[in-house]
Structure formats: C-alpha cells, structure tokens
C-alpha positions in Angstrom: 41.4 0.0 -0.4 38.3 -0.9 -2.6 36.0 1.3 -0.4 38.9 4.3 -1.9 38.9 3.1 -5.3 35.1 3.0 -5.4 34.4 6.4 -3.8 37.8 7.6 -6.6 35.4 6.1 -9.4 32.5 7.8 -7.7 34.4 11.2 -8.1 36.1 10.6 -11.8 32.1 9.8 -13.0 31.0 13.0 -11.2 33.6 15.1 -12.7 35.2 16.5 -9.4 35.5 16.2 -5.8 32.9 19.7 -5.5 30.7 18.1 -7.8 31.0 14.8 -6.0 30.3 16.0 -2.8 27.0 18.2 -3.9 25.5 16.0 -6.4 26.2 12.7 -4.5 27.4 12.9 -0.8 25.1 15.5 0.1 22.1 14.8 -1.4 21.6 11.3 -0.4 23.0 11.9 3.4 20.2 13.8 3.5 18.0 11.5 2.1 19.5 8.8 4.8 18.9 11.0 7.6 15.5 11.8 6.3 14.4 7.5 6.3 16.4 6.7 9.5 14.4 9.4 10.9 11.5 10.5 9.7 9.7 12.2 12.5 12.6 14.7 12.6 12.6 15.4 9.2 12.1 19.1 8.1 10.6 18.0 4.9 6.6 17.7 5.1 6.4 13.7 4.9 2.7 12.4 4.9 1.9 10.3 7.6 1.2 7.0 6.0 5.0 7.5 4.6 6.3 8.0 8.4 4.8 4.9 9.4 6.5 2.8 6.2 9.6 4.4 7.3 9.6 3.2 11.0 8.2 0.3 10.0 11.3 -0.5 7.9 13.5 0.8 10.6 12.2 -1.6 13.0 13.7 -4.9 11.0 17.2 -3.7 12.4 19.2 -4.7 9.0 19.4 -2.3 6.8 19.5 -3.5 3.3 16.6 -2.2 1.9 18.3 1.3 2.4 20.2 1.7 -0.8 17.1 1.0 -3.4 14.9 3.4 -1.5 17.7 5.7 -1.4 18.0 5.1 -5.3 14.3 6.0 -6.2 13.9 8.7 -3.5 16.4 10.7 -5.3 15.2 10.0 -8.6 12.0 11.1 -7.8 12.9 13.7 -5.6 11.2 12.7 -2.6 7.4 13.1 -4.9 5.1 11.3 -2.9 2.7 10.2 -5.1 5.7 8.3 -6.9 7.4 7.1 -3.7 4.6 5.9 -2.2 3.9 3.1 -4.0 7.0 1.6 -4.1 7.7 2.1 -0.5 4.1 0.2 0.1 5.7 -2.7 -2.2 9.4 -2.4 -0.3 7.9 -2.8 2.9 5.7 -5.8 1.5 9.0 -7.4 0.3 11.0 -6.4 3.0 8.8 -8.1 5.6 8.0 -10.9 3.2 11.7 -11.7 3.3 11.7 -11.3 7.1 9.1 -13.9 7.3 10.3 -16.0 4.8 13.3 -16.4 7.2 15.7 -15.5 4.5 19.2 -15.5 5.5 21.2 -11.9 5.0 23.6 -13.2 1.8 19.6 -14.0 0.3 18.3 -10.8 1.5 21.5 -8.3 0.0 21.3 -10.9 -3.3 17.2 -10.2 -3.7 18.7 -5.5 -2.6 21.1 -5.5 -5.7 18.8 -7.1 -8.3 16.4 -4.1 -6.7 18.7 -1.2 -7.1 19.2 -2.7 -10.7 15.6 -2.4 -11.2 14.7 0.7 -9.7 17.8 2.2 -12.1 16.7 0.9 -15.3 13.0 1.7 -14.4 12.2 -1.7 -14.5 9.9 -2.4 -11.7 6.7 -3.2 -13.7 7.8 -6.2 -15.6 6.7 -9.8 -14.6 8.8 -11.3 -12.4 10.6 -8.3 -11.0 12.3 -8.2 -7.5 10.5 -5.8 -5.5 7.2 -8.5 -5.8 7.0 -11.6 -3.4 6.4 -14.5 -6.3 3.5 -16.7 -5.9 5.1 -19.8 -4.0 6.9 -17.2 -1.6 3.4 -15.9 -1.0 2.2 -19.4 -0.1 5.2 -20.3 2.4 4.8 -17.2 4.3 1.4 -18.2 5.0 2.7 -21.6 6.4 4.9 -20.0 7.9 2.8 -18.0 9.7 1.1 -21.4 11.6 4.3 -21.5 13.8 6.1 -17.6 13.7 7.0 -17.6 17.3 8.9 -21.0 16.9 10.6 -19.6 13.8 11.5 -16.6 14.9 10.4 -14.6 18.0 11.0 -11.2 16.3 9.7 -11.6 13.5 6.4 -12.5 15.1 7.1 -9.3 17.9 7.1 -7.0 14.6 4.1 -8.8 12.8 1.8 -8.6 15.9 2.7 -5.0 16.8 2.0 -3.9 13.3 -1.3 -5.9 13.7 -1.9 -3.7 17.1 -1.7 -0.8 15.1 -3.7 -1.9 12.3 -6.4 -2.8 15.1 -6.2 0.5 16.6 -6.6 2.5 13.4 -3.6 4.0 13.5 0.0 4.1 13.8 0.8 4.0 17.8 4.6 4.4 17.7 5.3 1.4 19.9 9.1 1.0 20.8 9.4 -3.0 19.8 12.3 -3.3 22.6 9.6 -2.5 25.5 7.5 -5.4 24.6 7.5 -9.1 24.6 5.4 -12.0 23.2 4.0 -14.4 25.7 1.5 -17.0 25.3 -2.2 -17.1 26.2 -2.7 -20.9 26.4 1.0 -21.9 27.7 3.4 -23.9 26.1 3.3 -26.7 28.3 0.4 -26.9 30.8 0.6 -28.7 33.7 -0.9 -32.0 33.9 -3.4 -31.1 36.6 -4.1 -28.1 34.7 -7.5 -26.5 33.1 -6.0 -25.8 30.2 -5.7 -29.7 29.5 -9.8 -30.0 30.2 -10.1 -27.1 27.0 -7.8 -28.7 24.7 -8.3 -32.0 25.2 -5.2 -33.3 22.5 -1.8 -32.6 22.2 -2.2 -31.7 18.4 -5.4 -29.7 19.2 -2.8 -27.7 22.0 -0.2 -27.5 19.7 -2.2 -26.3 16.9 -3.7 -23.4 18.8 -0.8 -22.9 20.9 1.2 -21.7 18.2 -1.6 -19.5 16.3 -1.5 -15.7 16.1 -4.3 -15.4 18.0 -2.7 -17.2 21.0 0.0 -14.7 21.2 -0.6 -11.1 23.5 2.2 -8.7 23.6 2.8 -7.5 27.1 
C-alpha cells in the first residue's frame, strides 16, 4: 500500500498520469537500462564511463543506483558533469565495500547522497559522496587482511588491479574466477615454504598481503 500511495504522490506532483509516465517513468527507465547495461546502450557513452558503470555493477547491491539516477537526469547524461561524480561514486561505493559496511549503513550513507545530489550540495566539507579521513585510514588496514574479511571484496579489488595493470578495461566476468593463495595458508610441516618464512607472524604477514593473492 505505501509503494501505491508513493507512486499516487508521484503522479499528483507531476500533474497527471501522461505527465507522470513521460517526465518520470520513462525517462529514468531508460536511464536504468542505460547503467545496468552500458555496453548495449544506444547512447555514445565514453569508455572510461562504461568501465565505472560495470565496475559498479559488479558489487551485486544496488544502492548506489538511485543517486546516479538522480544526477544523470539532471544533467542529462553530459559527460563532462557526470564523470566526475561517477569517479567519486565509484570511490565511495567501493570504499564502503571495503570498509565492510553492512547494507542498513550503506542505504543510510545512498539517502543522505540523493539529498545531496538534489540540493546541489556535493562540494561542501563533509559531504557524503567523500570517504572522510579516518574511513580512508581503516580501508588501508583493512586491506592487510581483505581475503579474511571478505573474499569478494578482495576478488573485485584484485581484478580491477588486473585491469589497471593491463592498461585497460579487460571485461573479466568476476563469477569465472577465484582467489587462491601463492604462499598457502597452512604449509606443511616438512614443507619449503616453512624454510622461506621462517615465523609464523612473518607467514602470516605475507600470507595475507595483496601481493600473495593470484586470481585463477
């Protein structure tokens, strides 16, 4: 019943049910089918944009939808204007990701966005599309033991780090892959591996870098 009392609101504010449906419903269903998928897209999208997009379609949730939504429409797709912020959505959306913020966080962190984005208030201090200093500093701790916090999150960060590495966007499915380790989780005793790393906090250190991880 609320969904039909919002979407009656929705209608009274646009000032009919035609109006409705071609100002609103059409419009941004277009702009939805455009972001879920980009490479199909009729519009001419620049490729660094294409890349954001699959990027963000790779977390699997898809909160960050309705503020991009928002400012794509209010900027009519112009991609000098939408660039930016997608750079900074994607940098917050990913931030989040590794931040291991829960979804309630996540939508809580989405509607003070879409506030943002419709009072044009994204370049004052303290705003929510920007990760804040001490969320900048716990990603990076973070990132001394991904794989244990979250085995996605790491398969995402390492396979934008592939692309990164090869220059370019390689369009990598993320469900083909896995993340295995180089130096294992637990060598055998009579193993090598225990003759390079001598300690079991010099193992577990490196064990659970970045650079120990390979996707396969």
């Amino acid at each position: 019943q609320r969904i039909i009392d919002d979407i009656r609101a929705l209608i009274e504010r646009s000032g009919s049910a035609e109006a409705f449906v071609e100002t609103r419903l059409v419009p941004y269903s277009r702009i939805l089918e455009t972001i879920r998928e980009p490479r199909k897209s009729t519009l001419p999208l620049a490729e660094d944009i294409v890349a954001r997009l699959e990027y963000l379609g790779w977390l699997g949730s898809g909160d960050w939808l309705p503020p991009l939504m928002l400012k794509w429409r209010l900027v009519e797709g112009a991609p000098d204007v939408l660039r930016p912020f997608l750079v900074r959505l994607d940098r917050l959306a990913y931030g989040m990701r590794l931040l291991g913020i829960g979804a309630d966080r996540r939508i809580r962190r989405y509607v003070a966005l879409l506030e943002a984005v419709r009072s044009n208030a994204l370049t004052s201090p303290g705003n929510p599309l920007d990760l804040t200093r001490d969320e900048q500093r716990l990603i990076a701790y973070n990132l001394r033991n991904l794989h244990a916090r979250s085995q996605i999150a790491c398969k995402l960060l390492l396979l934008r780090l592939n692309d990164v590495m090869a220059g370019a966007p390689q369009h990598l499915d993320p469900a083909d892959y896995t993340v295995e380790h180089v130096l294992p989780q637990k060598p055998a005793r009579t193993s090598r591996w225990r003759e390079w790393f001598e300690t079991a906090e010099q193992r577990e250190a490196c064990m659970a870098s970045l650079g120990n991880l390979i996707l396969v």
